[in-house]
C-alpha positions in Angstrom: 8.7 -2.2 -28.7 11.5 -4.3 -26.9 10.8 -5.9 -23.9 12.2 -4.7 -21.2 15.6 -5.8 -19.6 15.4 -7.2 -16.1 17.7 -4.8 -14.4 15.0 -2.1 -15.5 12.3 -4.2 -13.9 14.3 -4.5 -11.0 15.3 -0.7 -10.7 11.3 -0.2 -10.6 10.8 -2.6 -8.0 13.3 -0.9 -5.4 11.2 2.0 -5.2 8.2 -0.4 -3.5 10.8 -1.8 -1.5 11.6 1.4 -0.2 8.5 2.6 0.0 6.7 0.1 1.4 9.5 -0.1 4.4 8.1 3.5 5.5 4.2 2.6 4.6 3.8 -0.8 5.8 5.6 0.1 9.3 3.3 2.6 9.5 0.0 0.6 8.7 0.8 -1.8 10.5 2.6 -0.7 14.0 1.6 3.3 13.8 -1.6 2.4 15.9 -0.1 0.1 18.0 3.1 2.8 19.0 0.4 5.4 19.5 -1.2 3.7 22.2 1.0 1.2 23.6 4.5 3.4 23.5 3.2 6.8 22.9 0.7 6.9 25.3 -2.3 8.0 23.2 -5.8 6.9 23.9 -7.3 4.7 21.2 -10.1 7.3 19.7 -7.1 9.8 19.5 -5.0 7.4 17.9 -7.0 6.3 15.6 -8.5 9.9 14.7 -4.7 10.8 14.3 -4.4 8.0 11.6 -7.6 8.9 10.0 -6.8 12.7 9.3 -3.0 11.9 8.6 -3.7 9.6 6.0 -6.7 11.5 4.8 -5.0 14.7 3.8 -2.4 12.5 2.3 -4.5 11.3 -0.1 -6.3 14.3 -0.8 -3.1 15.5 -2.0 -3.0 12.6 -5.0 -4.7 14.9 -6.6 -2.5 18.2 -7.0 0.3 15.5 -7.0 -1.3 13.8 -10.5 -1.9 17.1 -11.6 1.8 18.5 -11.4 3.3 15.1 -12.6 0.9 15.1 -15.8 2.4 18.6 -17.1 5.8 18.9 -15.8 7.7 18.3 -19.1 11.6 18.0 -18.8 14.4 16.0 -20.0 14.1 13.3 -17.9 10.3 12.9 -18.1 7.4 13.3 -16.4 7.2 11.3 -13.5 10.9 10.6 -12.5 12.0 14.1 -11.3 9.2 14.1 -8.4 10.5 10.4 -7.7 14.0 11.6 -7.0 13.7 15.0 -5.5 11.2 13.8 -2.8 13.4 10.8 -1.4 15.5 12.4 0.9 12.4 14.7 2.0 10.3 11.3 3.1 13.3 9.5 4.5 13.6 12.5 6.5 10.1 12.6 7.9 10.0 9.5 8.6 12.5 9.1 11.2 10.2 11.6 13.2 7.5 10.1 13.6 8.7 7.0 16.0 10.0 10.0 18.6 8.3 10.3 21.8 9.0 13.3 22.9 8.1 14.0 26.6 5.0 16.5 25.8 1.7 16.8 27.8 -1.0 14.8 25.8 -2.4 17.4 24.2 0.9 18.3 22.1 1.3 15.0 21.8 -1.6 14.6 19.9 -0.8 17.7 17.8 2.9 16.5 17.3 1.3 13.0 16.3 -0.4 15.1 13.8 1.6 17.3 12.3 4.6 14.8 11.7 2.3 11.8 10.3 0.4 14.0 8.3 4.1 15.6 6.8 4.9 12.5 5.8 1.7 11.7 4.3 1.8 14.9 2.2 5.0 14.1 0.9 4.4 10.7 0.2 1.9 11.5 -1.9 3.7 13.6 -4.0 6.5 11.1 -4.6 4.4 8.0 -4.7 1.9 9.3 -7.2 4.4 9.9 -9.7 6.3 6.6 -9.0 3.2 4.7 -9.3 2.3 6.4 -12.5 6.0 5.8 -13.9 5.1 2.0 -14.1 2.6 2.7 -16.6 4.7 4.6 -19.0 7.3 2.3 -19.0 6.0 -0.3 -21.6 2.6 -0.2 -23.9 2.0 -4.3 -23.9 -0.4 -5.1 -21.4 1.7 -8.0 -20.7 4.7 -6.5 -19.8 2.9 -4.2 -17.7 1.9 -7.1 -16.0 5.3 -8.2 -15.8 6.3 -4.8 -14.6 3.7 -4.8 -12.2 4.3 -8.4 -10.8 7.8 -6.9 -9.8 6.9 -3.9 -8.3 4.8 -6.3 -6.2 7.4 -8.2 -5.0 9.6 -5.3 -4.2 6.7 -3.7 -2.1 6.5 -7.3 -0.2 10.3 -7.1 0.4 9.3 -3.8 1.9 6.7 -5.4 3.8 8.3 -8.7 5.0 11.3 -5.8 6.2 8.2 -4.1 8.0 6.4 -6.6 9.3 9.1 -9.3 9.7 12.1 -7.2 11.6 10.3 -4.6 13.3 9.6 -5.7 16.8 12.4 -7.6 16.9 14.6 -4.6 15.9 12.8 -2.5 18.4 13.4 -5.4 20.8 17.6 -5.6 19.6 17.6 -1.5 20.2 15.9 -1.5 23.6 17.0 -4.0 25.7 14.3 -6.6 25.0 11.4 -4.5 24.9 8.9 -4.3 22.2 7.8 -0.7 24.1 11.3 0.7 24.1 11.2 4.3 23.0 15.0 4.2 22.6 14.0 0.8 20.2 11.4 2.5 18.1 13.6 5.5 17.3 16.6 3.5 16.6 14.4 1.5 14.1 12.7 4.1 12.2 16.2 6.2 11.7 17.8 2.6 10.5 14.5 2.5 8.1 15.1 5.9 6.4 18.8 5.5 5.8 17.8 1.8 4.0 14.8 2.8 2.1 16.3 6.6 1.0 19.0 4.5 -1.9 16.1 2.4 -3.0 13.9 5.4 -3.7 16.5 7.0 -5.8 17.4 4.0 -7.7 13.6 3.4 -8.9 13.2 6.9 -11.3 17.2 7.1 -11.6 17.3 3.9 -13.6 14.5 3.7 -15.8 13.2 5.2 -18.6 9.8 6.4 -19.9 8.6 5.7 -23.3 5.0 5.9 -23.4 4.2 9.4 -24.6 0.3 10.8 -24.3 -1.3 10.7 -27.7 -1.5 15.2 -28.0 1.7 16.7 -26.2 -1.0 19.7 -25.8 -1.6 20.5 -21.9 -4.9 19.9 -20.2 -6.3 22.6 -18.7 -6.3 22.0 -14.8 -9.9 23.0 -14.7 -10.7 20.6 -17.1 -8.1 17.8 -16.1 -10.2 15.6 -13.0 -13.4 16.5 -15.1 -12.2 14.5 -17.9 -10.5 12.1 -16.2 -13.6 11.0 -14.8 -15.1 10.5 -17.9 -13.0 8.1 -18.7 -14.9 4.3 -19.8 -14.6 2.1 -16.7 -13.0 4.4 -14.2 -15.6 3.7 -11.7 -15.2 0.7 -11.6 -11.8 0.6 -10.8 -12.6 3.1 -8.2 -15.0 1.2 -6.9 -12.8 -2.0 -6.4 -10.0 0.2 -4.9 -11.7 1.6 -2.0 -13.5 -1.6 -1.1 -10.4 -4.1 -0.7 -8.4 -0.9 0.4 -11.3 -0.6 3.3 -11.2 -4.1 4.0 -7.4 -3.8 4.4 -7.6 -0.7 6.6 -9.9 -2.4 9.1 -7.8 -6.0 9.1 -4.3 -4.5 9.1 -5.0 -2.3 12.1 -6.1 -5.4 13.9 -2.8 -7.7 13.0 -0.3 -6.3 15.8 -3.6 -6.5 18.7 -4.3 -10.2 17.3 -0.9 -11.3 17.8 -0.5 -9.7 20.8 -3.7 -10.8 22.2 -5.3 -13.6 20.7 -2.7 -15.6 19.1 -1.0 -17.7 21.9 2.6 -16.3 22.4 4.4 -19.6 22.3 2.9 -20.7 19.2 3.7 -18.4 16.5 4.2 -15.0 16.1 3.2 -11.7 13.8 7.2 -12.2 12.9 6.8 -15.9 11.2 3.3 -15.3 10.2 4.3 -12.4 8.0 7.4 -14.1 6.3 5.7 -16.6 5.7 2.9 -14.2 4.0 4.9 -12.3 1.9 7.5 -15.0 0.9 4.4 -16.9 -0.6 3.0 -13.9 -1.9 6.3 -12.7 -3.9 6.7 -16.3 -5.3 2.9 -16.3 -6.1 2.8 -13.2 -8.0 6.4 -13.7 -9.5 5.3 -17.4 -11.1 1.6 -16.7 -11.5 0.7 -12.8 -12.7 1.9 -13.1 -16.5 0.7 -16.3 -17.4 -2.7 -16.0 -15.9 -2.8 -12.3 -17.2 -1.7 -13.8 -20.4 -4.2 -16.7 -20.5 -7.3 -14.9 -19.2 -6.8 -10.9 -19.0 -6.2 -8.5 -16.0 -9.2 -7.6 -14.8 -10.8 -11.2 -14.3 -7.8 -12.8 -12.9 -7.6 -10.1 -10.3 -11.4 -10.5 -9.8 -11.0 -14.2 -9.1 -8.2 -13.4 -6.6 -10.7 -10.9 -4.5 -12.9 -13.1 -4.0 -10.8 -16.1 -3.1 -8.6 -14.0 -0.6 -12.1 -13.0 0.5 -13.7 -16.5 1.4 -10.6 -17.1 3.1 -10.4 -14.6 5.6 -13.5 -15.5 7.4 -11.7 -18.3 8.9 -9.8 -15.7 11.5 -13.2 -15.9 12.9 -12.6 -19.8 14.1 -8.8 -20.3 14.0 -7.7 -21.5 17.5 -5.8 -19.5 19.6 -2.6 -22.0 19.1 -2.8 -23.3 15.6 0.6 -22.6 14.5 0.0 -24.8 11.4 -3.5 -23.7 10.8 -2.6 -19.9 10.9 1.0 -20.5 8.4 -0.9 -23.0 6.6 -3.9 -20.1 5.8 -1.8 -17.4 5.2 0.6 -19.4 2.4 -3.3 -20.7 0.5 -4.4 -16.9 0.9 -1.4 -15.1 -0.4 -0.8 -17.4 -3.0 -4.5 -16.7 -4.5 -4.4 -13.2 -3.9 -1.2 -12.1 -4.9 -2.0 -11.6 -9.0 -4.6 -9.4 -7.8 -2.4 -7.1 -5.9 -0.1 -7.1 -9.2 -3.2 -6.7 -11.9 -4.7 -4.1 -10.2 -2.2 -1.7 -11.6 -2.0 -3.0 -15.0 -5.8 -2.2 -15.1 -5.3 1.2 -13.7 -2.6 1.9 -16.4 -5.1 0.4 -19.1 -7.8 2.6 -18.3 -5.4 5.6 -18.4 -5.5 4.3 -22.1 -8.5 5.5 -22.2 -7.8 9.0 -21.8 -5.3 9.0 -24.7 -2.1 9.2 -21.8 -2.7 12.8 -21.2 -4.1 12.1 -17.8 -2.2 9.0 -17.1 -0.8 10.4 -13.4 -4.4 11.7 -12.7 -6.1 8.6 -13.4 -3.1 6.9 -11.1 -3.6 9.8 -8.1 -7.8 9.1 -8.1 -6.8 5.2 -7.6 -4.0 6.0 -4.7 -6.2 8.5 -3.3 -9.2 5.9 -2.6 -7.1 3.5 -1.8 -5.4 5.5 0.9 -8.6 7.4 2.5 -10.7 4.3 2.4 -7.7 2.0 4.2 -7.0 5.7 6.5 -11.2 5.1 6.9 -10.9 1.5 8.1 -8.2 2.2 10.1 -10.3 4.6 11.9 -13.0 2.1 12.1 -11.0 -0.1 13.8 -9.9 2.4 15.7 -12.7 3.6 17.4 -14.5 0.2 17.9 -11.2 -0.9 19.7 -12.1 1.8 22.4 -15.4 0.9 22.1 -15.4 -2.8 23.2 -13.2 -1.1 26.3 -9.7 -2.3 25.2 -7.0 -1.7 27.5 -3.2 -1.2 26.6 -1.1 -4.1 27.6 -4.0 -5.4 30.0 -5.3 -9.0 29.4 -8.5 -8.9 26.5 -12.3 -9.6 27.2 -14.3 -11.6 25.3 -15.5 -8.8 23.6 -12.2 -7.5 22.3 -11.1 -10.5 21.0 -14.8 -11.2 19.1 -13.7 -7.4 17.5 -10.8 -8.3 16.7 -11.7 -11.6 14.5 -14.8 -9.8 13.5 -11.7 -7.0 12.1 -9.6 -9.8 10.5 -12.8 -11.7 9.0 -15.7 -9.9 8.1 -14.0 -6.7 7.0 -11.7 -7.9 4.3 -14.3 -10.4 3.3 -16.9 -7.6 2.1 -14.5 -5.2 0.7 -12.8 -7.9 -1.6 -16.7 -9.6 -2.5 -17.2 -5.9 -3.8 -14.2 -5.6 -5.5 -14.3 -9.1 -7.4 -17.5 -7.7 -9.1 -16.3 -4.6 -10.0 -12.9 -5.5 -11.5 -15.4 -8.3 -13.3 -17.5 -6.0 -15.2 -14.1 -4.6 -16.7 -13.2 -7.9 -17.5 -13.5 -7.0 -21.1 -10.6 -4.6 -22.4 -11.6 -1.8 -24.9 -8.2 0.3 -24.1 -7.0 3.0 -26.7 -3.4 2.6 -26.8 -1.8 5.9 -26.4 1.1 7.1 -29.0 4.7 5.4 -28.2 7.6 6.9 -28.2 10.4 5.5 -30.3 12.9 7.9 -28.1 13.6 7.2 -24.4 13.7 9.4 -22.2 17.0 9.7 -20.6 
C-alpha cells in the first residue's frame, strides 16, 4: 500500500484542531468559568464536571458499537464524523452562557448543556479517532498519521489555551470574568472549529477493511473485545496518565492565577510555548523513534520522563519566568511521541481483533481516558474546596501547597504507571487485518 499523500494527513489532523478547540477550552477553563464567572461553588463545579464528562464517556461505548456496523458508501467511521459537526459546534456555544438563574438551575443548566455536549462528542469523536486507524496498515505510517493528528490537536490546544483569556479579555472590556467575553469566545470557537470538523472525514479515505465483513453480534461485541492480547494494558496506561492529566489540568488556570507571579509570565506564554515545542517534538521525533525502537517503548520512555519532570512544580519559584518556559519546552519535547504512539498502539491492538472491533477497541481507550481525566478533575475539584479556596480572594498556604501537590505528584504517578504498562507491550505480536485494495470514497 502507498503511502499516504500529505494533504490526506493534513485533512486528518483538522479534525483534532477542531476538536480540541471545544475540549481543551473546556478542560482547561470550564472549572475556572464555573466558579469564577458563573458563580458555582467549587464541590458543585467540580461534581458538574465529573458527571458531564462521565456520561460522555460512557457513551464510547454505544458510539464504537454503531461505528463498527454502519456499512455505507463512504465507510464506517466518516458519516458519524460529518453529520455530528454542526450538532457539537452548536452545543458548544451554550455552554459559556450565564444565564441569570437562581443557583439551583444553574447547576442543572451547567448540567444538562455540558453533559449534551459530552454525549455528542462522543459520538463524533469515537469514530474520528477510530478513522486514523483505518487509514493505513504500516505501523509506521500510523505513526506518521498519528504524529499529525497530534499536532493538529495542539493547534487546538495552543488556540484554547493560548487566545482564550485574552479573547474573553478583547470581548469584555478587559476583563477575564466578562460574561459578554466568554460568550463571544465560545460562539467565535464553534464557527472556527465546525469547517475543520467537516474537513477531517470529508477528505480522507478508509482502506483498512476488518478481516470477516460478517457483523458481530452486539452481545458479543465488548465481550470479545476484551479478550483481545494486551488490551489491558493499554487500558491501564490510559486511565493513569489520563488521571494524572485530569488532576493537573484542572489546577493550570488556579496556578497561574494564583501562584505564578502576574508580571512574570503568564498561562498565555507558558502554553505557546508548550504546545509549539510539543508539535515540533512530535512532528521531528514520533517516526523515527517509532521506527528505530517500536511504539509501545518509545511512548513508555516518554511517560516516565514527562513524569520525573513534573515534580518540579512542587519547587519552581513563584517568578521564574525562565525556569517555568525553560521546563515546559524539556517536558513537552520528551513527552510529545508519547501522546502520538499511544494511538498507533491502540490501532495495533485493534489488530488483534482481526478489525471487526476496531471502533470498540478505540471507544474502551476514549472512554478511560475521558472518566479517569473527568475523575481527576473531580479530585481536584473537591480538594480545592477542601483546603478553603476562595474565588478571586488572595490564596493560603494551604491552597497553594494543593495546587503544586495537583501539578506534581498527580501526573507523576499516573505517567510512572503508564510507562510500565505501555512497557510490557513493548513487544508487537499484531495480526494485521485484511486491506482493502478499493478506497472508500
Amino acid at each position: 500500500m502507498k503511502k499516504l499523500k500529505f494533504w490526506e494527513k493534513l485533512a486528518y489532523a483538522s479534525g483534532d484542531a477542531g476538536a480540541c478547540i471545544f475540549i481543551d477550552t473546556i478542560y482547561i477553563f470550564q472549572l475556572y468559568f464555573y466558579t469564577d464567572v458563573f458563580g458555582l461553588k467549587p464541590a458543585v463545579a467540580g461534581a458538574v464536571m465529573f458527571f458531564a464528562r462521565f456520561v460522555g464517556a460512557l457513551c464510547d461505548i454505544p458510539a464504537g458499537l454503531l461505528s463498527d456496523r454502519l456499512r455505507t458508501r463512504y465507510g464506517r467511521f466518516r458519516p458519524l464524523v460529518m453529520a455530528l459537526a454542526l450538532p457539537l459546534a452548536a452545543v458548544f456555544s451554550l455552554l459559556f452562557l450565564c444565564p441569570q438563574l437562581p443557583d439551583l438551575w444553574k447547576s442543572i443548566y451547567a448540567v444538562v448543556s455540558l453533559t449534551a455536549f459530552m454525549i455528542i462528542f462522543s459520538f463524533q469523536n469515537t469514530p474520528y479517532s477510530a478513522l486514523g486507524g483505518v487509514m493505513h496498515a504500516d505501523e509506521v505510517e500510523r505513526s506518521s498519521i498519528s504524529s499529525w493528528r497530534v499536532v493538529g490537536s495542539l493547534i487546538g490546544g495552543l488556540v484554547a489555551m493560548g487566545l482564550t483569556l485574552e479573547s474573553v479579555k478583547f470581548f469584555g472590556s478587559d476583563s477575564p470574568v466578562s460574561k459578554v467575553g466568554w460568550m463571544l469566545t465560545s460562539f467565535v470557537y464553534a464557527l472556527a472549529a465546525l469547517p475543520m470538523l467537516v474537513s477531517s472525514g470529508l477528505f480522507v479515505r478508509e482502506r483498512v477493511q476488518p478481516a470477516s465483513t460478517e457483523k458481530l453480534p452486539l452481545l458479543k461485541a465488548l465481550p470479545e473485545t476484551l479478550r483481545i492480547k494486551g488490551i489491558g494494558f493499554i487500558l491501564l496506561a490510559a486511565a493513569m496518565y489520563s488521571f494524572g492529566g485530569g488532576c493537573s489540568g484542572g489546577s493550570v488556570a488556579y496556578y497561574f492565577g494564583y501562584v505564578v507571579t502576574q508580571d512574570t509570565v503568564g498561562i498565555g506564554l507558558f502554553s505557546i510555548v508548550g504546545q509549539v515545542v510539543t508539535s515540533i517534538s512530535c512532528a521531528v521525533l514520533t517516526v523515527p523513534l517509532s521506527k528505530r525502537f517500536g511504539a509501545a517503548k518509545v511512548a513508555a520512555g516518554s511517560y516516565l520522563a514527562a513524569g520525573v519532570l513534573s515534580l518540579c512544580y512542587l519547587i519552581m519559584p513563584p517568578d521564574a519566568t525562565w525556569g517555568l518556559l525553560g521546563f515546559v519546552a524539556i517536558r513537552c519535547a520528551l513527552y510529545a511521541p508519547a501522546i502520538a504512539l499511544f494511538w498507533t498502539v491502540v490501532a495495533e491492538i485493534a489488530d488483534r481483533g482481526g478489525g471487526r472491533m476496531t471502533a470498540v477497541v478505540f471507544a474502551l481507550a476514549c472512554l478511560v481516558n475521558k472518566s479517569m481525566a473527568a475523575l481527576g478533575s473531580f479530585v481536584f475539584g473537591w480538594g480545592l474546596g477542601k483546603v478553603g479556596y476562595v474565588a478571586n480572594a488572595p490564596i493560603t498556604a494551604s491552597v497553594e501547597i494543593f495546587l503544586r501537590s495537583m501539578m506534581a505528584f498527580a501526573p507523576f504517578t499516573g505517567l510512572a504507571i503508564a510507562a510500565w504498562s505501555m512497557y510490557r507491550l513493548r513487544r508487537r505480536e499484531a495480526v494485521a487485518p485484511c486491506v482493502c485494495e478499493r478506497e472508500i470514497v
